[in-house]
Structures are given as structure tokens and as C-alpha cells.
N, C-alpha and C positions, 0 to 999 in steps of 0.2 A: 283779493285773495290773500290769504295770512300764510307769508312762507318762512319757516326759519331754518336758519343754517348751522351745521353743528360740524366737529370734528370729532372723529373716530378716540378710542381711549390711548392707542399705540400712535397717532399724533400725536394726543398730548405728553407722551413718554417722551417723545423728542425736542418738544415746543421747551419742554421743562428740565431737560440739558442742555437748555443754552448757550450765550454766552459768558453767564456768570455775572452777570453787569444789572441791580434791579433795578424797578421804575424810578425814575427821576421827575424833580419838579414841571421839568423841563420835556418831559413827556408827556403834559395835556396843555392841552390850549384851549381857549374860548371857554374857559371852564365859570359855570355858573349855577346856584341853588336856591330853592326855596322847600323851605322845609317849615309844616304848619300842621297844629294838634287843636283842636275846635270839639266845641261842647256846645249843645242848641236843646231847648223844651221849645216846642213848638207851640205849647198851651201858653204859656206867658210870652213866646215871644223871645226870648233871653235867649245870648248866642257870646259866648266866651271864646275868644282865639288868639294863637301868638305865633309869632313863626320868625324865623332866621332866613336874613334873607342876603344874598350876596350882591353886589352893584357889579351889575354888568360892563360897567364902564373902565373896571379896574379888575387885573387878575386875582383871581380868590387864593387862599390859603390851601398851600401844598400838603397842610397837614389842619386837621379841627376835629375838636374833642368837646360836646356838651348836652346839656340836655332842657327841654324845657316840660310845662308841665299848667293844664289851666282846667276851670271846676267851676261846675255850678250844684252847691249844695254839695251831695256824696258823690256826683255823677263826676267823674273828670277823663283827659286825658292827657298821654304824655308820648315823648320822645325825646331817643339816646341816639347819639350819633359820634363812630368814631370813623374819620376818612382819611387815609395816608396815602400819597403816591409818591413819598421823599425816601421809601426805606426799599429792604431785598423784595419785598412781597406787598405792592400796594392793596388797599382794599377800602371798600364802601360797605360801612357796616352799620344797619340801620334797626331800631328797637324800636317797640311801640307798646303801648296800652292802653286799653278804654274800658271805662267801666260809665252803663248807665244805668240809672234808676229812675223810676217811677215816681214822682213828687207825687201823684196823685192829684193834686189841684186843680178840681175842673175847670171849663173842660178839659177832659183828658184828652194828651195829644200826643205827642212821639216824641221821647228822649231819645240823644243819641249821643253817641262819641267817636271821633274820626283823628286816625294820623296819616296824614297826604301828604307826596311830596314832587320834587321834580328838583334830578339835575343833570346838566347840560355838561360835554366834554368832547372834546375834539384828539386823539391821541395823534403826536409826530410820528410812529413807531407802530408797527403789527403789537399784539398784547394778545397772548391768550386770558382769558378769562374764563372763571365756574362763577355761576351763581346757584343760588337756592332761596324759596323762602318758605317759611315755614307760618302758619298762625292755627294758634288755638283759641275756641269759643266755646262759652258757657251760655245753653240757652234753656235753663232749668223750666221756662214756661213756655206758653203761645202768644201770637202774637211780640214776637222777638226776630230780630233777623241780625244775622252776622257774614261780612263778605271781605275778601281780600282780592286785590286784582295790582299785579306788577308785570312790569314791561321793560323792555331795552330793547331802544328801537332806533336802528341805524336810517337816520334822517336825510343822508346823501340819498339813499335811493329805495326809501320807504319801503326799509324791509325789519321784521321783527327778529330781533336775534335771539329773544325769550319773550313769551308770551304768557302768563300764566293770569285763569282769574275765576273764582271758586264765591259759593256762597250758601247757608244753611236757612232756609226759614222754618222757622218754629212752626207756624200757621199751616203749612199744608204737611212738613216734613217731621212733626213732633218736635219735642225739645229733644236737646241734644249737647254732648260735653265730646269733643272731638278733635282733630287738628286736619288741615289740610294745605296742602304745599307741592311743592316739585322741584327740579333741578336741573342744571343745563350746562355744558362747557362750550366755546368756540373761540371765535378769534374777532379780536377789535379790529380794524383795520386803520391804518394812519389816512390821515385829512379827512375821515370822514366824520360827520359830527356825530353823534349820539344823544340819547333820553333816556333817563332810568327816570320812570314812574310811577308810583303807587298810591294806593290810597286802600285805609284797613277802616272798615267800621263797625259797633257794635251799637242798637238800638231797640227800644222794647216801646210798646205803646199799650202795655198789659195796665192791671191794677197796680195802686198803690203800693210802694216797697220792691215789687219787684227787681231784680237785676241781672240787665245780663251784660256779659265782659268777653272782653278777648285779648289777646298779645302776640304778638309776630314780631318775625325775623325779616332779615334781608341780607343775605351775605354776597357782596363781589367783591372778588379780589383778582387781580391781576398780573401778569409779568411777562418782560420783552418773550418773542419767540430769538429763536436762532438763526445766525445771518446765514447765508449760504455753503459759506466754505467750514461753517461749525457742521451744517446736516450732512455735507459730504464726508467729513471726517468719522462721523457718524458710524453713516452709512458703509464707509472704508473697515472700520471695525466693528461692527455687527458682521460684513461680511468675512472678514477675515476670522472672527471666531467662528464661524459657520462650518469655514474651511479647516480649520485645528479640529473640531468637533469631528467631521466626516472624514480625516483620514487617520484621526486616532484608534 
């Protein structure tokens, strides 16, 4: 059973008056990624791929900024990545593009272009967090298909804290120029580990020249909730202006 957990908008009004104190290095643990952009013709066989990948054996970088990029012929694919949890407002923020085409060279078989990824984190600290992700696909013919599917998914007790996973095929659903996406806030919780997963593909197995492309987003970003005696404070003066309001 897929259950996800979310909080209300007026939690996160309070999660987001904190303590004023944003995410810290030192706020994930066991943190680890791979991140891979892959181009394949299935007619020749040929399959181009590269990925960044962090060694689990040594803590990764609290802050990484780059991008890569790999092609066979016109067909390529690529990914941007910028990931901070050293500043006021950490975030995971992930870019993608693929474009495939058609070589045409019989047999004809299925071009594609794919950016996938996976990363691992463990938070010391509650964190609220929003995500979103967004992608747009060009499937101007048939025989094309375009899908996105992202996840974060709390691995202590195998629960989804965002689910999202969408896809267009040309062949039964006509060609199509569209985007689809969704959006989610809640709460990380400390020592439990986590997975932000995805993977975006665009692929056509049409005539010659054809092409179809897509590009997506991925936006998480995060920061501490508020300790106790901040919500009570809070909560002290939410009430007290309640009580100025009603006997003014």
C-alpha cells in the first residue's frame, strides 16, 4: 500500500518561523548519489553514458554544483545539478534533458535518452521540506513515448513521502507537446534515512529524423522546523493577538 504523509499549509507557517538557524553540513548524514544521463539505439546496439557518483565510504560534499552531458549522433542527453545543505535554505535541485532521434538505420529500433538518478541522506534534525517536479515532452509523432517518475521515500519504514510518476505515449494517445508534474510539502524526520529517485525519459522508434525531447525539473529544498519552546512562543502570541483583536 503507497501512503504518503503530508502537512497542513498553517504547519508549515510555523515549521517556517523557526529558529532562525538554517540547514547545516552537519545536518545529513550517510549522505550519498549517483546521478547518470544515458543515450542507447537499440538498432546498432550503441549505448553512451556518464554519471557522477559519490563513494559511500567517505562523506560527500555539503555543497556541489555541475553538470554533464553525453550523444550519440543528434540524440543526447544531459544533467544539471545544484545541491546545498551548508546555507539559510538547503535544496536539491535537479535539471534534465533528452532529446532523441531517429538515425533511421535498419533495422529500425528504439532510440532513447534518459536522466536517472539516486540520492541517499540520512537528516540529524526534523526538516520540513516542498518538493515539485515538473517535465515537459515533445512527442510531435507516433510511436514516441515520454515518462517521468520521482520519489522520496522514507526507507526506515517504507513509506513514500512523495510519489509522483506520469507518462505520454504517442501510439495509443496521439502526439503530444505538454508538461506534467506535481507537488508536495512535509517533514523529514531525523535518523531516518531517505531516497530521492528519478528517472526522465524521451524515446521514438518512428521513421527516420524523427524527434522527440523532453526536460524536467526537480526542486527540494529544506529547513530545520522549530524546537519546542519556539512553537510555544508561537503559539503564546498568535494567542494573545487573538485576545487584543476580540476586546478591541
Amino acid at each position: 500500500m503507497l501512503t504518503v504523509r503530508t502537512i497542513g499549509a498553517a504547519a508549515l507557517m510555523v515549521l517556517a518561523a523557526g529558529r532562525g538557524v538554517g540547514v547545516r553540513g552537519d545536518d545529513f548524514g550517510d549522505t550519498w548519489w549517483r546521478l547518470v544521463v544515458t543515450v542507447y539505439d537499440s538498432s546498432s546496439g550503441q549505448v553512451e553514458s556518464t554519471n557522477f557518483t559519490t563513494d559511500p565510504n567517505f562523506p560527500a560534499p555539503s555543497t556541489f554544483q555541475d553538470s554533464h552531458t553525453v550523444a550519440i549522433g543528434d540524440s543526447n542527453a544531459g544533467g544539471n545539478y545544484d545541491f546545498d545543505w551548508a546555507s539559510d535554505f538547503g535544496h536539491l535541485l535537479i535539471g534534465a534533458s533528452q532529446r532523441a532521434e531517429q538515425t533511421g538505420v535498419p533495422p529500425l529500433g528504439t532510440v532513447g535518452a534518459t536522466s536517472s538518478g539516486q540520492i541517499k541522506f540520512t537528516p540529524t534534525q526534523d526538516l520540513a521540506f516542498s518538493i515539485s517536479v515538473a517535465y515537459h515532452y515533445q512527442l510531435p509523432f507516433a510511436d514516441m513515448i515520454a515518462s517521468c517518475t520521482a520519489t522520496l521515500r522514507d526507507d526506515q519504514v517504507s513509506d513514500y513521502s512523495f510519489y509522483f510518476s506520469d507518462n505520454h505515449n504517442a501510439t495509443s494517445e496521439g502526439p503530444g507537446d505538454d508538461t506534467f508534474g506535481d507537488s508536495r510539502t512535509g517533514v523529514l524526520y531525523a535518523g531516518h534515512p531517505y531516497t530521492l529517485q528519478y528517472l526522465m525519459t524521451s524515446s521514438t522508434s518512428g521513421t527516420a529524423g524523427q524527434v522527440a525531447s523532453g526536460s524536467g525539473s526537480i526542486n527540494l529544498t529544506f529547513q530545520p522546523t522549530p524546537e519546542p519552546a519556539t512553537v510555544a512562543l508561537l503559539a503564546l502570541g498568535l494567542l494573545a493577538g487573538s485576545r487584543k483583536r476580540h476586546y478591541n
